[in-house]
C-alpha positions as CSV (number, residue, x, y, z in Angstrom):
1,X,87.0,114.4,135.2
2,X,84.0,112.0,134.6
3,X,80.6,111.8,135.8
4,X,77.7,109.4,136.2
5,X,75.0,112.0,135.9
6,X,73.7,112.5,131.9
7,X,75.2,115.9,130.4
8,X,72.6,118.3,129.4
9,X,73.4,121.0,126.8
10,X,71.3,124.4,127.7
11,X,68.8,123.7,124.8
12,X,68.2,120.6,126.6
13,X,69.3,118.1,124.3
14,X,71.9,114.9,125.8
15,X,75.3,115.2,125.6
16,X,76.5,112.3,123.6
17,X,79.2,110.0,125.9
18,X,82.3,110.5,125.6
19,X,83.6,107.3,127.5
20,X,82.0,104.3,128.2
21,X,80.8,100.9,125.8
22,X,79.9,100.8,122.2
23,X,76.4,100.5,122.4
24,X,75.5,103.0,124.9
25,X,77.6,105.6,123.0
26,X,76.1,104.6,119.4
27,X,72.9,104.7,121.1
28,X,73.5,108.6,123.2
29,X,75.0,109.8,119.5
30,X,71.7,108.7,118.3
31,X,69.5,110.3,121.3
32,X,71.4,113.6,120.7
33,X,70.3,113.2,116.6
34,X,67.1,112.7,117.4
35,X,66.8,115.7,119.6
36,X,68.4,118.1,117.3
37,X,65.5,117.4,114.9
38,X,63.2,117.5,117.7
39,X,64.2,120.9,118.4
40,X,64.5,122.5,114.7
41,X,60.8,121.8,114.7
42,X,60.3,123.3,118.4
43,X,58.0,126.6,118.4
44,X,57.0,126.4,114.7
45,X,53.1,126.4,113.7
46,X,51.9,123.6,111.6
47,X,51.7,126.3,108.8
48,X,55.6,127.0,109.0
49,X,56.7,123.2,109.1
50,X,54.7,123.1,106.1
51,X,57.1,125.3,104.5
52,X,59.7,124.1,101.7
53,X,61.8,127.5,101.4
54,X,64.7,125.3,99.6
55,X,63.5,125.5,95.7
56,X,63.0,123.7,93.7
57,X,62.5,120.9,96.9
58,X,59.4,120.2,98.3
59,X,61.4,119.3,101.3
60,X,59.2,120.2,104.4
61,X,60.1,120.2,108.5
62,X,56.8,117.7,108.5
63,X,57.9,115.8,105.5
64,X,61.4,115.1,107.6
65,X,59.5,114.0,110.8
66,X,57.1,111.7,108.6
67,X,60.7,110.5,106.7
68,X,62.3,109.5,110.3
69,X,59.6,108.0,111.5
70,X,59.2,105.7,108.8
71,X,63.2,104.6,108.9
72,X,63.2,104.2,112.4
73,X,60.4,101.6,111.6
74,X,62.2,99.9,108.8
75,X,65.4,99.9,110.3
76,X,64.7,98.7,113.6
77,X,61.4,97.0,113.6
78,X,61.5,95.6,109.9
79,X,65.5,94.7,109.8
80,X,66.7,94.5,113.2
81,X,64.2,92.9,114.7
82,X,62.5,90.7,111.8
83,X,59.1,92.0,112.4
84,X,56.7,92.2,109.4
85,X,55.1,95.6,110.6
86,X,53.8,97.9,107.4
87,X,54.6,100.8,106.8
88,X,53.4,103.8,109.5
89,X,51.8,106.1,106.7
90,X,50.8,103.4,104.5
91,X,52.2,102.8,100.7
92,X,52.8,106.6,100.7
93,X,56.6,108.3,101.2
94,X,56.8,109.4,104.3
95,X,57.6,113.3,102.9
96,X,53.9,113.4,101.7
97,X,51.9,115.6,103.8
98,X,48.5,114.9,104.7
99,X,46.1,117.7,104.8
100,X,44.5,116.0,108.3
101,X,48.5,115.2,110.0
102,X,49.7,118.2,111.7
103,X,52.9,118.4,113.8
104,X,52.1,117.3,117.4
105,X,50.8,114.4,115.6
106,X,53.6,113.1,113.8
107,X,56.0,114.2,116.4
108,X,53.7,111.9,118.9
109,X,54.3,109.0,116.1
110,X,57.8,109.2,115.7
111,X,58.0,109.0,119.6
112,X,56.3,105.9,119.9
113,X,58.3,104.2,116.7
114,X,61.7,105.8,118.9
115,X,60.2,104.7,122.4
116,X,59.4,100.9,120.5
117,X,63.0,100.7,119.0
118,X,64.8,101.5,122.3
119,X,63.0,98.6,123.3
120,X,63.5,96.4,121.1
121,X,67.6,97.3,121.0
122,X,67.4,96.7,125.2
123,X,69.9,94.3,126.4
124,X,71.1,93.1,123.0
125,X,74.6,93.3,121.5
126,X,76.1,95.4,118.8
127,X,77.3,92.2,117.0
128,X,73.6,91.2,116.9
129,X,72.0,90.3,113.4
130,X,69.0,91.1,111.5
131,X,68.7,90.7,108.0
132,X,67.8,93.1,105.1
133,X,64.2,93.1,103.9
134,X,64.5,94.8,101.1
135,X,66.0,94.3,97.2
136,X,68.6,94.0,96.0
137,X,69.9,93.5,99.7
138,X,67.0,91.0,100.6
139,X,68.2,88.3,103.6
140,X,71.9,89.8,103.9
141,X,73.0,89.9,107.6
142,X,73.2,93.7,109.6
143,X,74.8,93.9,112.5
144,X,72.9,96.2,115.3
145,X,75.6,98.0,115.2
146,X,75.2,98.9,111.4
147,X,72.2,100.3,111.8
148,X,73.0,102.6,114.9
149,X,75.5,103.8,112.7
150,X,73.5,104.1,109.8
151,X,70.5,105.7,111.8
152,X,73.3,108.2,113.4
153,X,74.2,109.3,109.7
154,X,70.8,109.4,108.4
155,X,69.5,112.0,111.2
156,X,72.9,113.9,110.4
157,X,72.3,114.2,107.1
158,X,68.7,115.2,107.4
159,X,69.6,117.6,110.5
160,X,71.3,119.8,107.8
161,X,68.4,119.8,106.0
162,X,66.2,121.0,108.8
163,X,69.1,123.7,109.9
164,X,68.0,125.1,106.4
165,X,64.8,124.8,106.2
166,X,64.4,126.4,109.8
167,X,66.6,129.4,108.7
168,X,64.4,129.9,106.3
169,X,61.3,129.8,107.8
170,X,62.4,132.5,111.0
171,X,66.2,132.7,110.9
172,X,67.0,130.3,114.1
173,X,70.0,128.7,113.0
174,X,73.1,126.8,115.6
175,X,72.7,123.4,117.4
């Protein structure tokens, strides 16, 4: 059986494909990643994200939005793309919370970064280049394929941390 129509899960989050090109699968694993966080943070106060129930971390559901917001930007913008764009919260980490930055906010930023970098990946190729902009990797070649990947594992690995930290903020735990 295959379809054309998208594949929804009941939480609403894409099904990545299971057929089909390189790039549109790199980029639907990526879309489902970027959901899952989306919907660890879904329902909570700006109190609860807030929260770092994991001690001795001062990991936050905020702090992880703010985190992904800012590699999106590097990876895509900075790297892929060659643009000199500074950072999105300034010289600070992107875990730091900001008294003033509540959720909707930085859930609003991260959708524009996402929104620009889908852009910016339109119509190009997985073997296409951009070069590192940082030491010790400064100027090597990355394929845009490289970085799907590596944006793919970095939500992955931080999606476990939100599964935790959203378990222990109200005991929601799956997707």
């Amino acid at each position: 059986m295959t379809t054309d129509t998208p594949l929804t899960l009941p939480d609403g989050r894409p099904v990545p494909l299971m057929t089909g090109d390189e790039l549109p699968m790199l980029q639907s694993w990526l879309a489902f990643h970027r959901a899952t966080l989306a919907l660890k943070c879904a329902g909570l106060d700006d109190a609860q994200v807030r929260l770092a129930p994991v001690e001795p971390s001062s990991l936050t559901l905020l702090g992880l939005v703010q985190h992904v917001t800012e590699v999106e930007r590097n990876w895509f913008q900075r790297v892929f793309a060659g643009l000199d764009v500074p950072p999105v919260y300034g010289e600070e980490t992107g875990y730091v919370l900001d008294p003033e930055r509540g959720l909707d906010e930085a859930l609003a930023v991260w959708r524009h970064e996402v929104a620009r970098n889908d852009e910016l990946c339109a119509g190009r190729s997985p073997d296409d280049i951009g070069r590192m902009v940082d030491a010790p990797f400064t100027g090597l070649e990355v394929s845009l394929r490289w970085v799907l990947i590596h944006m793919i594992e970095e939500y992955a690995r931080h999606n476990g941390h939100a599964d935790l930290l959203r378990e222990r903020i109200d005991g929601v735990t799956g997707a």
